[in-house]
DRENMAR-536922 format. One record per atom (N, C-alpha, C): z, y, x; atom name. Coordinates in Angstrom, 2 decimals, decimal comma. Each point is the difference from the previous one (the first is absolute). Layout:
Z / Y / X / CA
...
REM end
This chain:
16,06 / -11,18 / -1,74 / N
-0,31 / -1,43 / 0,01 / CA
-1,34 / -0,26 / -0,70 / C
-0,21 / 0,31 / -1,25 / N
-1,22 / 0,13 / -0,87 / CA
-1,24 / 0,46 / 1,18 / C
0,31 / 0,80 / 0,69 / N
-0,95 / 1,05 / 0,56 / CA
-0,76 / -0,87 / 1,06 / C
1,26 / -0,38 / 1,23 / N
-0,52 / -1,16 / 0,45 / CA
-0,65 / -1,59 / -0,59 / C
0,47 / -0,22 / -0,85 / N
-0,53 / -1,31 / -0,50 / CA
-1,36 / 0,10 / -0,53 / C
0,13 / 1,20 / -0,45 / N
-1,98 / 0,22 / -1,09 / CA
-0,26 / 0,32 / 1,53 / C
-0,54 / 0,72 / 0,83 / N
-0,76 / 0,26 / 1,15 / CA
-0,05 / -1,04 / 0,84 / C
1,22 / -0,88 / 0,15 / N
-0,61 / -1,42 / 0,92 / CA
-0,85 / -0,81 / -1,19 / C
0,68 / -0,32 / -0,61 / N
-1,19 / -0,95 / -1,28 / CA
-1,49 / 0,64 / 0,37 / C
-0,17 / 1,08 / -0,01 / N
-0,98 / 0,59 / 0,03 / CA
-0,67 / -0,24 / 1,51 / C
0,72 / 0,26 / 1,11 / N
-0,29 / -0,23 / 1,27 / CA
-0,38 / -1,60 / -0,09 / C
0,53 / -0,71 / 0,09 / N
0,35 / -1,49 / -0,16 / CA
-1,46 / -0,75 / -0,74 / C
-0,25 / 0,43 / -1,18 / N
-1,36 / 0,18 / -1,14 / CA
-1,46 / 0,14 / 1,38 / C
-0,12 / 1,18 / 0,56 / N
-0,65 / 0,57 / 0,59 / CA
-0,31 / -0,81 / 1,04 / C
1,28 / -0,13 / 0,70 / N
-0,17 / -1,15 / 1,37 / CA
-0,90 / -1,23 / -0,56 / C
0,62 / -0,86 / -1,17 / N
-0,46 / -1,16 / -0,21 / CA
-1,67 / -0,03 / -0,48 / C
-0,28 / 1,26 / -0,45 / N
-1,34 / 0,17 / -0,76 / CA
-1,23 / 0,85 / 0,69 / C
0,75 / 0,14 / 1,61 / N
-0,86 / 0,97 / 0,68 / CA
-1,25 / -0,24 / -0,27 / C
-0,64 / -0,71 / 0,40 / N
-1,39 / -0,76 / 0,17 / CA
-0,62 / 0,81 / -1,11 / C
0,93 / -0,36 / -1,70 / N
-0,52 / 0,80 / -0,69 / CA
-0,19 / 1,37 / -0,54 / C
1,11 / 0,44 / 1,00 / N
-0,02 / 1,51 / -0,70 / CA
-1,07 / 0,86 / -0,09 / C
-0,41 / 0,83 / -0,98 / N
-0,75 / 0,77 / -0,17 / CA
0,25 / 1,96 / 1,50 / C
-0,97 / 0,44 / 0,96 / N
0,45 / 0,70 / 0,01 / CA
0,61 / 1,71 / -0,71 / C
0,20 / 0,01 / -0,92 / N
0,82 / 1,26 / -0,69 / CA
0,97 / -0,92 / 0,01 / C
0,71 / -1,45 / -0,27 / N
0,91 / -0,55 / -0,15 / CA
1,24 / 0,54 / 0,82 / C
-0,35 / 0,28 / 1,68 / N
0,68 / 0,08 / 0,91 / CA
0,83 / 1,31 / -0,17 / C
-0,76 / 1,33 / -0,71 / N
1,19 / 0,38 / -0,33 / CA
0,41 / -0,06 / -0,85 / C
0,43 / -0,89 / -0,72 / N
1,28 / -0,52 / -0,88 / CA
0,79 / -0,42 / 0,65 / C
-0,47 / -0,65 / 1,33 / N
1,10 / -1,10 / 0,95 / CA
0,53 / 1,26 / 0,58 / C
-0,48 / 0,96 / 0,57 / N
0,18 / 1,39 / 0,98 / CA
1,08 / 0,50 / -0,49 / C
-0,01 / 0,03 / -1,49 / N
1,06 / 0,98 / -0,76 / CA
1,43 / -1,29 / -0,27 / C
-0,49 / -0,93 / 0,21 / N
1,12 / -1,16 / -0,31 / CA
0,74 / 0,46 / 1,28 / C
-0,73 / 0,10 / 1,30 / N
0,81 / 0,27 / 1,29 / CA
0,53 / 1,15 / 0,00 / C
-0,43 / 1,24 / -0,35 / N
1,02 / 1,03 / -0,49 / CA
1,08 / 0,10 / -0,34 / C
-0,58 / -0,77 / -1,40 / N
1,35 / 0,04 / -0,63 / CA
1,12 / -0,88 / 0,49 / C
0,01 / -1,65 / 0,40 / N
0,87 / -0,55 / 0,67 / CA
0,57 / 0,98 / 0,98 / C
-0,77 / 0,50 / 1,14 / N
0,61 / 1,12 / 0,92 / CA
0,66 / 0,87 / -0,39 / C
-0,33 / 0,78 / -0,71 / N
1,32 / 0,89 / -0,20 / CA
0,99 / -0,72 / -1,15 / C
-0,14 / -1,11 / -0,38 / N
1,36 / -0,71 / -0,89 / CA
0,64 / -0,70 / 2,01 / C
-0,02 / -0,71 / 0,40 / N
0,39 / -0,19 / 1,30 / CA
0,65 / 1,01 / 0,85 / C
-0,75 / 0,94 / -0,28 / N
0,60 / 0,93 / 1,50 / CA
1,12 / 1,15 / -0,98 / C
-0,12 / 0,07 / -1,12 / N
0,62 / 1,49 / -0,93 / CA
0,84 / -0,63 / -1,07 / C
-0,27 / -0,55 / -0,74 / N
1,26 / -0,99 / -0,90 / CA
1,36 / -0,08 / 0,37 / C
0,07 / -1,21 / 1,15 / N
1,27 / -0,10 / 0,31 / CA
0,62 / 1,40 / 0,36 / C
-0,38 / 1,18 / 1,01 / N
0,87 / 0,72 / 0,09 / CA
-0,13 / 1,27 / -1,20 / C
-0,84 / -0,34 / -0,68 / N
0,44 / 1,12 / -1,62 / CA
0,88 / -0,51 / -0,70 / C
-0,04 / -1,23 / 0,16 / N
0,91 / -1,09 / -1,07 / CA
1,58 / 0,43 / 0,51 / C
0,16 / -0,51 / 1,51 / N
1,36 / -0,14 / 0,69 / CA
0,25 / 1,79 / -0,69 / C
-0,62 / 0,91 / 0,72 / N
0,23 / 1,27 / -0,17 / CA
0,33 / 0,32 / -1,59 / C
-0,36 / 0,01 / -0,58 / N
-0,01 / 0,19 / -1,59 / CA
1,61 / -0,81 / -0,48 / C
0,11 / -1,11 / 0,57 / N
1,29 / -0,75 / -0,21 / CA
1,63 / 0,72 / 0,79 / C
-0,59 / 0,69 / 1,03 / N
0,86 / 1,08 / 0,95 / CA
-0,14 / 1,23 / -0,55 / C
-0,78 / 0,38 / -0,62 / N
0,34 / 1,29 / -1,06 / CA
-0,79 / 0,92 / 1,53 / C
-0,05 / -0,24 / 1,11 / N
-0,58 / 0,86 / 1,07 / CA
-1,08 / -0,45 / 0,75 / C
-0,28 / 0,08 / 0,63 / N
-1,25 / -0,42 / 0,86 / CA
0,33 / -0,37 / 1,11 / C
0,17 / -1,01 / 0,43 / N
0,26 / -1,12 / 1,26 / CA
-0,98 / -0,03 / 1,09 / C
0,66 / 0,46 / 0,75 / N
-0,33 / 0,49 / 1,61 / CA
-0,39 / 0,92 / 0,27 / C
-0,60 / 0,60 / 1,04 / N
-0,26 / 1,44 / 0,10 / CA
-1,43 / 0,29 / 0,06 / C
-0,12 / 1,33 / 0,63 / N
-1,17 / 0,42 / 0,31 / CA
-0,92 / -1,12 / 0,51 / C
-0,42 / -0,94 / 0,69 / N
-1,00 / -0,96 / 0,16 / CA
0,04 / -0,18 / -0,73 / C
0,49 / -0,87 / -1,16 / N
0,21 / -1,00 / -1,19 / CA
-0,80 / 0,84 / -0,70 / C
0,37 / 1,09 / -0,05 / N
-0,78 / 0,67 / -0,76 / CA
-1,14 / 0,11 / -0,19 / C
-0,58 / 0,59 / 1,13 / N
-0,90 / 0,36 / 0,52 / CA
-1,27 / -1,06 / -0,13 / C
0,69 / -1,48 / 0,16 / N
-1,05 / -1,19 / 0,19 / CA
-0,15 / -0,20 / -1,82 / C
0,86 / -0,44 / -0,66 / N
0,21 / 0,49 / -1,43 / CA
-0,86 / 0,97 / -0,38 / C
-0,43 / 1,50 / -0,15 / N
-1,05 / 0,28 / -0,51 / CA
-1,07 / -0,38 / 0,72 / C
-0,42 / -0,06 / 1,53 / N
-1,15 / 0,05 / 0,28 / CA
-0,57 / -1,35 / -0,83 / C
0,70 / -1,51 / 0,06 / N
-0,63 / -0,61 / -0,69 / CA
-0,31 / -0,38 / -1,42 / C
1,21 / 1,00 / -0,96 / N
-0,68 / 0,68 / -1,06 / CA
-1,31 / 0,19 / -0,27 / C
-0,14 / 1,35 / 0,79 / N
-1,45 / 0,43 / 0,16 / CA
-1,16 / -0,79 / 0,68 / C
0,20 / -0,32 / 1,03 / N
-0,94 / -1,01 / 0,40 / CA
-0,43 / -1,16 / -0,88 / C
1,07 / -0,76 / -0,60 / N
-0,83 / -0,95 / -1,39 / CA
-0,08 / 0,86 / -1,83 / C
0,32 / 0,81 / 0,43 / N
0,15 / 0,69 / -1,31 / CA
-1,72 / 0,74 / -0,14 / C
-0,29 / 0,45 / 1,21 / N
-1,29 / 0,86 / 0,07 / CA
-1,12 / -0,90 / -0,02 / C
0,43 / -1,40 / 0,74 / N
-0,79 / -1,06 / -0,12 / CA
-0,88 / -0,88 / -1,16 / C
1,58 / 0,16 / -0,92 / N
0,15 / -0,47 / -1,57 / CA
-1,52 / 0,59 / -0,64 / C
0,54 / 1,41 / -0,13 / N
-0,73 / 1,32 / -0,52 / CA
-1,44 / -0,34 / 0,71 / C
-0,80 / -0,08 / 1,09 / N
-1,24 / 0,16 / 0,50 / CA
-0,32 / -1,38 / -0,61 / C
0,76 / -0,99 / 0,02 / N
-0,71 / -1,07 / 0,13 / CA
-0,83 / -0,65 / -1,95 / C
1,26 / 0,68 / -0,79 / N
0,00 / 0,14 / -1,58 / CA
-1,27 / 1,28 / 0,00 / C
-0,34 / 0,75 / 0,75 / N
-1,41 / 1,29 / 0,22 / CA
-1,05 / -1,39 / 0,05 / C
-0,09 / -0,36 / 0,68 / N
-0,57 / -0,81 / 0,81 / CA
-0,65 / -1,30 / -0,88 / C
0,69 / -0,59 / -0,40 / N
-0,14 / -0,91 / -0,89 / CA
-0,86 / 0,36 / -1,39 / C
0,55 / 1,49 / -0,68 / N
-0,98 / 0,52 / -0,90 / CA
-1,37 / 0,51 / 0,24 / C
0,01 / 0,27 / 1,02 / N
-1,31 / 0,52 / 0,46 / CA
-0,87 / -1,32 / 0,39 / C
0,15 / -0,71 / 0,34 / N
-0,76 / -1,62 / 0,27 / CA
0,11 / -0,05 / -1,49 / C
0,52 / -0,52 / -0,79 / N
-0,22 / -0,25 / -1,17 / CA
-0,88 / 0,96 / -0,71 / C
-0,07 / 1,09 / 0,14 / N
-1,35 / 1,28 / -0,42 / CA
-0,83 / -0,47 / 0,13 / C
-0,06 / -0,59 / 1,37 / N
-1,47 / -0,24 / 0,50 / CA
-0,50 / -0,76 / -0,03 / C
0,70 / -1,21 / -0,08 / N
-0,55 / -1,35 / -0,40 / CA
-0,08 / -0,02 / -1,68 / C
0,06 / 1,01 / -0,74 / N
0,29 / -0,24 / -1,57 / CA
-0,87 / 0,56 / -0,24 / C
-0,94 / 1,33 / 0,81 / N
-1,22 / 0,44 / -0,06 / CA
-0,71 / 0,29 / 0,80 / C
-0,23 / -1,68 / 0,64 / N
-0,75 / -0,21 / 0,83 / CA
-1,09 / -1,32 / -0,45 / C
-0,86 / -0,40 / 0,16 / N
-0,76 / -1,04 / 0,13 / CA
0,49 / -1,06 / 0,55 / C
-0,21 / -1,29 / -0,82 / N
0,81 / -1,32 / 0,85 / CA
-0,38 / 0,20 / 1,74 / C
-1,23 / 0,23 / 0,54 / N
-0,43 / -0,12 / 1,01 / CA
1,11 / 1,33 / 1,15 / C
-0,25 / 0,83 / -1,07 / N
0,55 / 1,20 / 1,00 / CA
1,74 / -0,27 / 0,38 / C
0,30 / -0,65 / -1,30 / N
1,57 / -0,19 / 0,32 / CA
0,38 / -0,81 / 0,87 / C
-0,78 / -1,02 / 0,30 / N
-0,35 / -1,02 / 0,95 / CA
0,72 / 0,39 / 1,65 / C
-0,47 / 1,73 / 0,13 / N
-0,33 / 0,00 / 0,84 / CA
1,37 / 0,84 / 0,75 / C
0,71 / -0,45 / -0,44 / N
2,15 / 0,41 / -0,09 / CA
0,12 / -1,26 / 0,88 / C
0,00 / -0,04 / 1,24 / N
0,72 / -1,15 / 1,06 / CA
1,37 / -0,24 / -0,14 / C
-0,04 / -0,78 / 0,93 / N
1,64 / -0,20 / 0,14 / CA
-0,21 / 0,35 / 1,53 / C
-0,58 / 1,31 / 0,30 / N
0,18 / 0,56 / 1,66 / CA
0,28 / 1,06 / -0,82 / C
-1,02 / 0,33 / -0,89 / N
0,29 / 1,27 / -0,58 / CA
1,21 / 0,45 / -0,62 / C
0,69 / -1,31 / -0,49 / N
1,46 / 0,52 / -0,47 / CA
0,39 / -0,04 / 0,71 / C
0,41 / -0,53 / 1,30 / N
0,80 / -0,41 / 0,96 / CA
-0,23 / 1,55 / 0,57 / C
-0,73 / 0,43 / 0,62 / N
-0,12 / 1,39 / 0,55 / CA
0,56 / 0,87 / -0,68 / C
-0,13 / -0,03 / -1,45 / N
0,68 / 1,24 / -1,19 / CA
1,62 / -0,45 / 0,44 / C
0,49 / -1,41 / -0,04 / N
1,03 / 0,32 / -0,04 / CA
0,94 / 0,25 / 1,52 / C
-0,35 / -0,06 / 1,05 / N
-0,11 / 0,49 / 1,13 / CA
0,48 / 1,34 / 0,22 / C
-1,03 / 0,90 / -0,86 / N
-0,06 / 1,28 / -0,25 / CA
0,99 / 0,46 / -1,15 / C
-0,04 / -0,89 / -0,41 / N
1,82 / 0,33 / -1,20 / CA
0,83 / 0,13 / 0,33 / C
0,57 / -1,25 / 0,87 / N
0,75 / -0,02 / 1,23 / CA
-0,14 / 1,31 / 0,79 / C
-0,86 / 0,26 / 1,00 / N
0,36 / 0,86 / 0,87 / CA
0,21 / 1,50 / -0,83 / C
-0,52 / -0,21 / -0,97 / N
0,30 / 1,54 / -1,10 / CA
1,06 / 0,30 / -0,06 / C
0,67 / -1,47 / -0,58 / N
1,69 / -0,08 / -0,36 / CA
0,63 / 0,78 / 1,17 / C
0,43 / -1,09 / 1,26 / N
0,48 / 0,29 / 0,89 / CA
-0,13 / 1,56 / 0,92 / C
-1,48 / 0,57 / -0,17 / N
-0,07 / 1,19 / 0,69 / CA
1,12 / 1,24 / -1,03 / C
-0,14 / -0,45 / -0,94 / N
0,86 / 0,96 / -0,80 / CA
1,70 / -0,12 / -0,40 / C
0,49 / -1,65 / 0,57 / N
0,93 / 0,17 / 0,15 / CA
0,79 / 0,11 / 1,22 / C
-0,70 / 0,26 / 1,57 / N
-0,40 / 0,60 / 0,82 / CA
0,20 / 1,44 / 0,15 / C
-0,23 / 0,32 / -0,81 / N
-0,13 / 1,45 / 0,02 / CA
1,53 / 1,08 / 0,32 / C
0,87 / -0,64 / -0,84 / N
1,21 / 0,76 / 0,12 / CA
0,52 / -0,19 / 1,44 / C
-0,02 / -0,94 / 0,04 / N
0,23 / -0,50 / 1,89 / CA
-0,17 / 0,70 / 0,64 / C
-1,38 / 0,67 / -0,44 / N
-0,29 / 0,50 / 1,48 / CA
0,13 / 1,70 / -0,30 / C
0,12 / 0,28 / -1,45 / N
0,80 / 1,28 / 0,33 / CA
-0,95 / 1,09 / -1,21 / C
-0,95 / -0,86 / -0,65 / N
-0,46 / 0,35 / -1,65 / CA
0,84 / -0,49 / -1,11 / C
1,03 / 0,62 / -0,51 / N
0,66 / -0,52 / -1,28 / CA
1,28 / -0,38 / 0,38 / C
0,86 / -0,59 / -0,44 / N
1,45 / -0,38 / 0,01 / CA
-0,08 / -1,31 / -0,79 / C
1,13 / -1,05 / 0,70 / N
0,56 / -0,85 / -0,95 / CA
1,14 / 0,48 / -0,10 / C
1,00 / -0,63 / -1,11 / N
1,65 / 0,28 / -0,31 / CA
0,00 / -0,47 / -1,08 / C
1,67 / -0,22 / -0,34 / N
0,18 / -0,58 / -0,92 / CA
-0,29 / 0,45 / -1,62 / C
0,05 / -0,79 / -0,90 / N
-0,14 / 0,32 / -1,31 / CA
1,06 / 0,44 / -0,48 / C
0,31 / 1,37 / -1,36 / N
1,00 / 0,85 / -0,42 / CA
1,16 / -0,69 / -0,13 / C
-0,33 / -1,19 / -0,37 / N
1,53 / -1,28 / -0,66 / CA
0,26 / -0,64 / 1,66 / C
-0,52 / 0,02 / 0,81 / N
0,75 / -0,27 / 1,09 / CA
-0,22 / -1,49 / 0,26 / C
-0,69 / -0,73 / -0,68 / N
-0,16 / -1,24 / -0,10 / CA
-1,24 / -1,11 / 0,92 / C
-1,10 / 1,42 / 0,08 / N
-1,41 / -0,65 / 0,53 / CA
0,14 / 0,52 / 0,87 / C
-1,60 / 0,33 / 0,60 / N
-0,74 / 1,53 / 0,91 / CA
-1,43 / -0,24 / -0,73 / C
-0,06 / 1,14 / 0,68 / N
-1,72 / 0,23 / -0,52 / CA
-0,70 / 1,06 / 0,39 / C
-1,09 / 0,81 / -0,05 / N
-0,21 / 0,87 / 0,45 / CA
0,94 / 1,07 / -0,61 / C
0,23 / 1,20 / 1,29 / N
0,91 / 1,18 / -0,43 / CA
-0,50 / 0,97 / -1,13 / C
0,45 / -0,09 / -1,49 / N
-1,26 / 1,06 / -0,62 / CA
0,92 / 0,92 / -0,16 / C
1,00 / 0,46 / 0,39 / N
0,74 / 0,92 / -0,36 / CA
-0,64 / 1,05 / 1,18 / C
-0,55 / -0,52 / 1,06 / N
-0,81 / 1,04 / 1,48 / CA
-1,57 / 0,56 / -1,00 / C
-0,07 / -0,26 / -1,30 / N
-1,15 / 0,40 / -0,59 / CA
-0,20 / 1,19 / -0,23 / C
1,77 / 0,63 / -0,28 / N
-0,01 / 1,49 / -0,21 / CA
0,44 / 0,70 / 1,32 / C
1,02 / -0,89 / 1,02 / N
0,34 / 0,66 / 0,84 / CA
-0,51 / 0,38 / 1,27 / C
-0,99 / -0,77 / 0,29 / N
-0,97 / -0,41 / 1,36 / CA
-1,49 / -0,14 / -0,34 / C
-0,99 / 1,05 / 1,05 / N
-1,07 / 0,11 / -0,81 / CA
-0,64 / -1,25 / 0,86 / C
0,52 / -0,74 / 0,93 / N
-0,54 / -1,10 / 0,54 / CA
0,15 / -1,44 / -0,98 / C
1,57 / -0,18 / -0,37 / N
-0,13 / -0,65 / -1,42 / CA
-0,65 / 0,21 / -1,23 / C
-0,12 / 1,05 / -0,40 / N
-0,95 / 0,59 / -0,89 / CA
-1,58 / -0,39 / -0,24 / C
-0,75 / 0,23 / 1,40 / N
-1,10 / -0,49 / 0,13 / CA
-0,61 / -1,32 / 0,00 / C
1,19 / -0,80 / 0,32 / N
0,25 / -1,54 / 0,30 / CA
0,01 / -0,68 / -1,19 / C
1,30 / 0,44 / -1,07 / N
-0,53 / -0,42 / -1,05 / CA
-0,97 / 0,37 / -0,91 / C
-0,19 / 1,20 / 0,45 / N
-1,10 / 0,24 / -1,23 / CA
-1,53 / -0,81 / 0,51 / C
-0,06 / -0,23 / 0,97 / N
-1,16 / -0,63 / 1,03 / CA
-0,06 / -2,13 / -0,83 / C
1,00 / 0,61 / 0,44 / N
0,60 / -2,17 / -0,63 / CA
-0,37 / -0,02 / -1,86 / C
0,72 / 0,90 / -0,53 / N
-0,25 / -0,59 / -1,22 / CA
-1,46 / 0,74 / -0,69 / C
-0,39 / 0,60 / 0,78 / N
-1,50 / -0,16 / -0,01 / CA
-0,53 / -1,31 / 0,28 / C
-0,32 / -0,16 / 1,01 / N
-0,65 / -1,12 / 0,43 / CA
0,64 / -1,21 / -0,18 / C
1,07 / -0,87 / 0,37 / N
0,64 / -0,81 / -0,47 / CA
0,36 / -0,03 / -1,86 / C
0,22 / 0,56 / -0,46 / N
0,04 / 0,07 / -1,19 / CA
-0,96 / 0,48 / -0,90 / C
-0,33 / 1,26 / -0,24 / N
-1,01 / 0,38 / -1,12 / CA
-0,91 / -0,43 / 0,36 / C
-1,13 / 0,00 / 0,65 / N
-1,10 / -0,49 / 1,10 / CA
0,16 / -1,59 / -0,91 / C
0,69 / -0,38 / 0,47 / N
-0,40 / -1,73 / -0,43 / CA
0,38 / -0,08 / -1,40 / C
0,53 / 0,86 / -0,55 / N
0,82 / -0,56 / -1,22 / CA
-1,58 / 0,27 / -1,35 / C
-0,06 / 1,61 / 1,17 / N
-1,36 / 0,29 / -1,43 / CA
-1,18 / -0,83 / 0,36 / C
-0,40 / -0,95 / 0,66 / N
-0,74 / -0,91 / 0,83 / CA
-0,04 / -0,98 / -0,81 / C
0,91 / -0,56 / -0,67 / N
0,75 / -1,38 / -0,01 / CA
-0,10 / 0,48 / -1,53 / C
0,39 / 0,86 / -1,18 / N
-0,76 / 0,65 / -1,20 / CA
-1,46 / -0,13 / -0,02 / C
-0,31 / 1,45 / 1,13 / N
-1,72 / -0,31 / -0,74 / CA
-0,89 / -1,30 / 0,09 / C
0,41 / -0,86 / 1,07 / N
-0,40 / -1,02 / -0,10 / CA
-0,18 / -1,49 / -0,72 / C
1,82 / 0,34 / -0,95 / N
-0,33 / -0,78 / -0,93 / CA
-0,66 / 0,49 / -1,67 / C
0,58 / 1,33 / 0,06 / N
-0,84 / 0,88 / -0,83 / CA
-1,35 / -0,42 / 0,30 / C
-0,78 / -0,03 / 0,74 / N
-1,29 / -0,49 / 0,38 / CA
-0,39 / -1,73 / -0,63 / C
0,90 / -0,30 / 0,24 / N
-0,15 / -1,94 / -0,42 / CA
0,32 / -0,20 / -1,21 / C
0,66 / 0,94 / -0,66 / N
0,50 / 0,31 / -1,35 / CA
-1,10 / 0,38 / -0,87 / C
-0,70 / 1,15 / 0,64 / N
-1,37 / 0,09 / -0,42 / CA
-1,38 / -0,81 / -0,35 / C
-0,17 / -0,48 / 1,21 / N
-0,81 / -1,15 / 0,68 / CA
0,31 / -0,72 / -1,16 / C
0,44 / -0,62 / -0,22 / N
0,71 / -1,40 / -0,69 / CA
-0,17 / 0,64 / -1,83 / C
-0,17 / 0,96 / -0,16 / N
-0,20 / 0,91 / -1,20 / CA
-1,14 / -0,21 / -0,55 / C
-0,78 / 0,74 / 0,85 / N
-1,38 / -0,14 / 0,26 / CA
-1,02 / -1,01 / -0,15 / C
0,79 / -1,27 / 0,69 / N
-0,64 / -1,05 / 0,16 / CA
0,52 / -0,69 / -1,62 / C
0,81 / 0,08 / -0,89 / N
-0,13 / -0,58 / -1,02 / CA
0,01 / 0,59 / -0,93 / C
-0,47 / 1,19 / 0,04 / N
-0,59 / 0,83 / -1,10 / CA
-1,48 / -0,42 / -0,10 / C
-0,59 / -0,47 / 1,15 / N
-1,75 / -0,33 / 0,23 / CA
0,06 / -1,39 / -0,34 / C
1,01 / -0,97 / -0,20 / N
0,42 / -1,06 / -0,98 / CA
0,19 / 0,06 / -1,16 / C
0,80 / 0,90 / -0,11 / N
-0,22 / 0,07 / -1,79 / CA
-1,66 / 0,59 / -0,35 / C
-0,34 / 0,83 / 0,78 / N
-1,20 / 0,44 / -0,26 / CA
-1,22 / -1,17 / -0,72 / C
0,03 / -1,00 / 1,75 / N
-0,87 / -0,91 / -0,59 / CA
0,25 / -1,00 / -0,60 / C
1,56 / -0,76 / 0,28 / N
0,19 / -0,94 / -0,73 / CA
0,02 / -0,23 / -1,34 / C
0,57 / 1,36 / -0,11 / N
1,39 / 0,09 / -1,55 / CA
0,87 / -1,12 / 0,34 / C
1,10 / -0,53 / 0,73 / N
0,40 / -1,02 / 0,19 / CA
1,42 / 0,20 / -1,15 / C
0,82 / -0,62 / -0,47 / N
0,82 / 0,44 / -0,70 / CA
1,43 / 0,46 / 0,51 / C
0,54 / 1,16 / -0,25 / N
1,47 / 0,53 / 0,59 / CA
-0,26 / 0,43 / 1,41 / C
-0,77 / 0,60 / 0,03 / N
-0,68 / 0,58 / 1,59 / CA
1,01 / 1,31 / -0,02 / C
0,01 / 0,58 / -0,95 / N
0,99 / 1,12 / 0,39 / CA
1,48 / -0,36 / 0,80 / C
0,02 / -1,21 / -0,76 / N
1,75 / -0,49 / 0,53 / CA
-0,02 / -0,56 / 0,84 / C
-1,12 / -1,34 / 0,41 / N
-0,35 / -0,15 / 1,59 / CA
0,05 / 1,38 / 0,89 / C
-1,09 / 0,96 / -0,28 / N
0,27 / 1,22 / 1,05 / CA
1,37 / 0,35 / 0,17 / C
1,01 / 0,31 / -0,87 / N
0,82 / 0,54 / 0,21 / CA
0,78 / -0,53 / 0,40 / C
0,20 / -1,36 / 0,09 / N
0,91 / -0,94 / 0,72 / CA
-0,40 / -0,04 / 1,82 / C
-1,54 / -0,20 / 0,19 / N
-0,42 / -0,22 / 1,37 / CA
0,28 / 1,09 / 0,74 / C
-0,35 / 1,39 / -1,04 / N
0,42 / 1,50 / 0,61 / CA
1,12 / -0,10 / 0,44 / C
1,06 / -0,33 / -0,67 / N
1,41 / -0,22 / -0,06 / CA
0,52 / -0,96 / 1,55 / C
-0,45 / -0,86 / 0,53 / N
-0,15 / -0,53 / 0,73 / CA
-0,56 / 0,15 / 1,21 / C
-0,96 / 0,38 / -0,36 / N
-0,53 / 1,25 / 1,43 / CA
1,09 / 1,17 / 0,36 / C
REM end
């Protein structure tokens, strides 16, 4: 309930303020649609299931159950990549240069998030990887138990949490590690010239915040 209510507020916000949104704004709205999506399509039947102690319905149920897991789950993940890296660049960039972040240009990135998502949850379908259920019997998700047994599962996940996972995760670090820096930098050359007073504790709060 929470899940849905913060992501429409958020949708809802967005609609009313289009005109103004900034484009990096949009993916904030992008990841609001994520996340509503898989609270919509995966909730109710983890919820019902979890309350049945088993997993309710069969093989389709299933099947649609992880793919859209993964499909907004991978989405989540690129789009949180995504968002830090615009913020890199606009944080050490020139007012002029940052300028130059459209709202075609996000719109295309997230396009490409999208079709990222989906080609990879795609994939088992057609005969790279496995879905099945989770050990407690409750979800599905991808098969990781085919990690040791199948060198086609094997490759699949090790392929995925490469790229879907470490790939963006160390992305989404160095980049704020980077703004963390940036932001260091820039008020150490304040205290430099100002001497302004409690500059250490300003930095470490804005760092903190970055």
């Amino acid at each position: 309930i929470l899940t849905i209510l913060g992501n429409s507020a958020v949708l809802v916000t967005a609609v009313k303020r289009s005109s103004l949104l900034k484009p990096p704004e949009l993916l904030t709205v992008n990841l609001a649609v994520a996340d509503i999506g898989m609270a919509l399509s995966m909730y109710p039947l983890a919820i019902a299931s979890a309350w049945n102690h088993a997993w309710l319905g069969g093989d389709a149920s299933c099947v649609y159950y992880a793919l859209m897991g993964f499909l907004f789950g991978v989405c989540s993940m690129m789009t949180l990549c995504a968002m830090a890296v615009i913020r890199f660049l606009v944080t050490n960039s020139s007012k002029s240069n940052s300028n130059k972040i459209t709202k075609n240009t996000v719109c295309i990135l997230i396009a490409f998030i999208w079709l990222y998502s989906l080609l990879w949850a795609i994939l088992p379908l057609v005969g790279w990887g496995y879905y099945g259920p989770e050990p407690f019997g409750i979800s599905c998700t991808i098969a990781w138990s085919k990690f040791h047994n199948s060198s086609n599962g094997f490759s699949f996940i090790l392929s995925m949490f490469l790229l879907c996972t470490v790939l963006p995760a160390l992305t989404i670090v160095a980049c704020y590690l980077g703004i963390a820096w940036k932001v260091h930098k820039a008020y150490q050359e304040i205290q430099n010239i100002d001497r302004i007073p409690n500059a250490a504790k300003l930095e470490r709060k804005l760092t903190l915040v970055s």
